[in-house]
N, C-alpha and C positions, 0 to 999 in steps of 0.2 A: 435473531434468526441465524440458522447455521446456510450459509455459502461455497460454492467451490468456485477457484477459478485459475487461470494458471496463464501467465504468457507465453511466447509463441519463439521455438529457439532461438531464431533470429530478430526479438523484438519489432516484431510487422509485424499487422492484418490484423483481423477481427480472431477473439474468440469467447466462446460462451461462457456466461456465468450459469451457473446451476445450484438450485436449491438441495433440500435435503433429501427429498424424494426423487432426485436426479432430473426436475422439469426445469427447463431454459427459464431464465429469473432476469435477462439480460446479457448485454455483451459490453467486452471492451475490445476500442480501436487502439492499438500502439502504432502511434502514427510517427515511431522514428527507429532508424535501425540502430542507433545510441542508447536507448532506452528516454527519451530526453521526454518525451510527452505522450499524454494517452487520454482518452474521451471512456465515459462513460453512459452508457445508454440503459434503460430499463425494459422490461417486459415490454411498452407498444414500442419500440425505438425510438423515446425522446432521451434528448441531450440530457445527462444529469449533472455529470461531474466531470473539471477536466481536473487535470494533474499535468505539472512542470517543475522541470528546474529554475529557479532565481536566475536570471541573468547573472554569469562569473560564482557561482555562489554553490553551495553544498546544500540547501535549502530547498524542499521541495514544497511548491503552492498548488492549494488545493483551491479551483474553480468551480461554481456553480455555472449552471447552466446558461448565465448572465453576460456572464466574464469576472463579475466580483469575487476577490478574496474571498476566501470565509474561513481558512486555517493557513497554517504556515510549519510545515515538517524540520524541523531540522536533528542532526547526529549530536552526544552528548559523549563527551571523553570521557572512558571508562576503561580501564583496563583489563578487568575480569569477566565484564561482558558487555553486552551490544546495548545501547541506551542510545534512546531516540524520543524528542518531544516536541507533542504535536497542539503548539497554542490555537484555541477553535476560537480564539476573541473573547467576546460573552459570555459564549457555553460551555468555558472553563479550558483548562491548558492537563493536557497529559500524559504520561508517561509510559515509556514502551520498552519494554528491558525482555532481555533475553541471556541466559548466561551463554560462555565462549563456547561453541562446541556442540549448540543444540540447536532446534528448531525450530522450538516453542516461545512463542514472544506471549508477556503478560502486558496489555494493557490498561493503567492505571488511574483514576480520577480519586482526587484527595485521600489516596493511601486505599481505597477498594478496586479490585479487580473488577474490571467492569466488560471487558473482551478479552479473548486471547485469537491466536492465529498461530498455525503451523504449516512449514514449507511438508507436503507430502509426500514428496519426488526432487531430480534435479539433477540426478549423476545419468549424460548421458540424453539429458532428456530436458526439455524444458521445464521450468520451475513451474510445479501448484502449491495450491495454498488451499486450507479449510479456515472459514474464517467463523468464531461463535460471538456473535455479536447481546448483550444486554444491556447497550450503553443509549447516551438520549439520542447520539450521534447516528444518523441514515447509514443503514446499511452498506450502502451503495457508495458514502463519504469514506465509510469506513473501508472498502476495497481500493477508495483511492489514496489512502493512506499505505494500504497493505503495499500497494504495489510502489510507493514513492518510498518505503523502506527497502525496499527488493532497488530501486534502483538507484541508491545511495549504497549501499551494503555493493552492488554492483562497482560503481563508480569507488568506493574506497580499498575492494578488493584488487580493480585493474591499476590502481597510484601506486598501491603497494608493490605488488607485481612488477612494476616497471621501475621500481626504484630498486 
């Protein structure tokens, strides 16, 4: 399913996710102005999905609705490009690469492209994203993924920065 969705300048408040035909498909709450955590809700507004950071940790945890784990994000050292991977337990570990300079991240399970996602906007303006999901992985998992890469790529561009 193709998604849109984008956080909010100042990482606060609610805002909508949108399908392809531009009908409301859902919303996310960013419920820190760090970018540190965020709720996912669906079409009737039940909880789906949360997303966080690991306590001290670069690693972003991906919540169901429960509070159980069910993946775990973390950044992969790469030099020539952005490389992130996202182990789901069971239903397989994988990969999210993007080269330096662009906006297009591929999403990867055992060497096939299975999602991509691209930042639409950002200069100036809050970050969106279109996200085209094929994978066995919930749509709706997979925006909390989208956005725990936006907040690590966040979090590693303000370290640099300051150093």
């Amino acid at each position: 399913m193709e998604l849109y969705f984008s956080d909010n300048f100042f990482n606060m408040g609610e805002t909508e996710i949108m399908n392809a035909a531009g009908e409301a498909s859902g919303t996310m709450d960013l419920r820190s102005a760090f970018g540190a955590s965020l709720d996912i809700y669906g079409p009737g507004r039940e909880l789906l999905y949360t997303g966080k950071f690991q306590m001290m940790l670069n690693r972003w945890r991906v919540l169901d609705a429960s509070e159980r784990e069910i993946g775990l994000l973390r950044p992969r050292f790469t030099l020539f490009s952005k490389k992130f991977e996202y182990d789901a337990g069971g239903r397989g570990v994988y990969e999210i690469e993007s080269p330096n300079f662009s906006k297009e991240y591929s999403i990867m399970e055992s060497g096939a492209e299975v999602a991509t996602f691209a930042k639409t906007n950002g200069w100036l303006r809050s970050n969106a994203y279109r996200l085209d999901n094929r994978s066995r992985l919930d749509d709706y998992e997979m925006i909390a993924i989208v956005m725990g890469v936006n907040a690590i790529r966040k979090r590693q561009q303000s370290s640099n920065s300051a150093g």
